[in-house]
N, C-alpha and C positions, 0 to 999 in steps of 0.2 A: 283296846290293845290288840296287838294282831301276832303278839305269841307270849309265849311263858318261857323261850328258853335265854339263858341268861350266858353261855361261854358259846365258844366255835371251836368245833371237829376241824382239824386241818388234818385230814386223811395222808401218810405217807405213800400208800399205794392209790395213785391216780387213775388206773389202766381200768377200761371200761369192763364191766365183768358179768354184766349182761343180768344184771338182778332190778326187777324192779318192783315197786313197794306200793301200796294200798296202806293208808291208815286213817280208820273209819268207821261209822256206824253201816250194818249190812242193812237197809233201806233202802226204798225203792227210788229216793231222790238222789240218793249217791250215785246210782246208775254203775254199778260196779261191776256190771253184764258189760257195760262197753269194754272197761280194761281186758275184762277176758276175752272178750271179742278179737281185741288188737292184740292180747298176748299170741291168739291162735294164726294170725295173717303175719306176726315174728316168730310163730314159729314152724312157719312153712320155708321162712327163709335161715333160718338158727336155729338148732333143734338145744343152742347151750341158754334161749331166755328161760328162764322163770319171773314166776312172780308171789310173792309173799305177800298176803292180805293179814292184817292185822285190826281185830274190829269184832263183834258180834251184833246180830239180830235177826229177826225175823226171817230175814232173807236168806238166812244160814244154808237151812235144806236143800233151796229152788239152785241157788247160784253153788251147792257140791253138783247134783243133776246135771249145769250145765255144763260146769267142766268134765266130768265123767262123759255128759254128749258128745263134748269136740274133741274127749281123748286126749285132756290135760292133764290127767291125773300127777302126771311125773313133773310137770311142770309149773305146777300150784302149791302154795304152801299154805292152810290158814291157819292161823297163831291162837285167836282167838283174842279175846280182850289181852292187853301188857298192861299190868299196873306198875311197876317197878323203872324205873328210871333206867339203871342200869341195863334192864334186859332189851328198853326199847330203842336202849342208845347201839348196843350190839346188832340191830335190825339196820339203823337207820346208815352204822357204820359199813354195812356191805351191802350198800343198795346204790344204784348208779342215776335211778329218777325215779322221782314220786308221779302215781298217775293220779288225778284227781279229777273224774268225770263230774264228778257233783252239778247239779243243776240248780240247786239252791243254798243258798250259806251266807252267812252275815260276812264276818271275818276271821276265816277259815284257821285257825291258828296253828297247825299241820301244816301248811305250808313254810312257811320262815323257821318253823321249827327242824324241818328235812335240809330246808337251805342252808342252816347252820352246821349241817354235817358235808357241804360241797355237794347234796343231792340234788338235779335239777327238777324243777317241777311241771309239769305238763297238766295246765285246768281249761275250765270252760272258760270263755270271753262272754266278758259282762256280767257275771254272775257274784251277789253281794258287792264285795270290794278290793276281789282278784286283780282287777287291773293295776289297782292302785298297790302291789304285793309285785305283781310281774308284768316286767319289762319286756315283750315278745322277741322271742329269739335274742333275751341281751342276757335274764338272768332263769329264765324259763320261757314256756309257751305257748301260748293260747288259741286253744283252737274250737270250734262252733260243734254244740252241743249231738251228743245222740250220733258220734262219728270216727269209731272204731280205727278209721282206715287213717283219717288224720293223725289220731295218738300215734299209731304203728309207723308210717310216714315219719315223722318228729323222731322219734324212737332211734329210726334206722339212721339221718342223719347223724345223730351223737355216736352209733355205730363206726360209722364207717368216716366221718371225719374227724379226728381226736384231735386238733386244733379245735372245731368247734365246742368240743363236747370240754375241753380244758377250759377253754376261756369263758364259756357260760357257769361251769361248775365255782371256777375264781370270782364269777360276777353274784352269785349266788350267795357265797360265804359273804363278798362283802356288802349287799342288804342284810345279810341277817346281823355284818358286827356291827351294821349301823342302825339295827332295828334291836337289841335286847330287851329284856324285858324293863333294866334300870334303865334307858335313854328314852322308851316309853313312857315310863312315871315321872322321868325329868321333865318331858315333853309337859305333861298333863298338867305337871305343878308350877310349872313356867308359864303355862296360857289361863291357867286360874289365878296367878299370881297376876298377869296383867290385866286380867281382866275386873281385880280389884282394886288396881290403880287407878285404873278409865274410872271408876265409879264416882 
């Protein structure tokens, strides 16, 4: 399965608002040093990004340090773990793109689940079964590991061309109505079922 969420956010306020979102374990394979990396190179050019992390671990202490070094303080949010449906639907609803450095993951289920809200996603290429989630530059985009400058690049496009940044956000929602969690289990029970006919 490559998510749990079952309805689509059709956001009425479209207009780019410069928020973008982390939702994740704080670990050293998430690489969530890059997002801030790229938050600080947008906000040399926009002092309105932030970025909200949403997640707990280990990494907690090292990765406040770091933004306290680059002097994000104002421009960091971390939430900490969201269990509640409700409070992470309210995150997901004022966020403009999911950044997902991650270097490792099966099937990230964070992603389809952001794209459901019109959030675009920006991950690593090649890593688990990303690709097969995102479309480059159709429904999000993928860029090559350990490369701050890439995210922030991607970033600024949806900035500053709101044609692109609308028609990847529309391309977005509609993987995610075509990925729910019941057209998932339809999927599943469909190719189990054929596959006791062939028997």
């Amino acid at each position: 399965m490559s998510t749990t969420h079952n309805s689509i956010n059709r956001r009425e306020d479209k207009s780019f608002s410069y928020n973008l979102l982390i939702v994740g374990a704080l670990v050293a394979l998430k690489r969530v040093e890059d997002a801030i990396h790229a938050l600080k190179l947008l906000v040399k050019e926009n002092n309105l990004y932030n970025l909200t992390i949403v997640g707990e671990g280990e990494l907690y202490n090292e990765l406040v340090e770091l933004v306290n070094h680059l002097r994000l303080q104002k421009n960091v949010i971390f939430k900490g773990y969201i269990e509640e449906s409700e409070e992470i639907s309210k995150v997901y609803i004022k966020s403009n793109v999911l950044l997902h450095p991650s270097i490792s993951e099966g099937t990230p289920k964070v992603i389809a689940e952001a794209m459901s809200y019109g959030v675009i996603p920006i991950a690593v290429n090649g890593v688990g079964s990303i690709n097969y989630i995102i479309n480059d530059s159709d429904n999000g985009f993928l860029v090559e590991e350990k490369m701050p400058q890439s995210i922030a690049d991607r970033v600024l496009l949806l900035e500053k061309d709101f044609k692109i940044y609308e028609r990847m956000s529309d391309s977005a929602l509609e993987y995610a109505e075509q990925h729910t969690l019941d057209n998932e289990v339809s999927k599943q029970w469909e190719f189990v079922s054929n596959q006791i006919s062939n028997i």
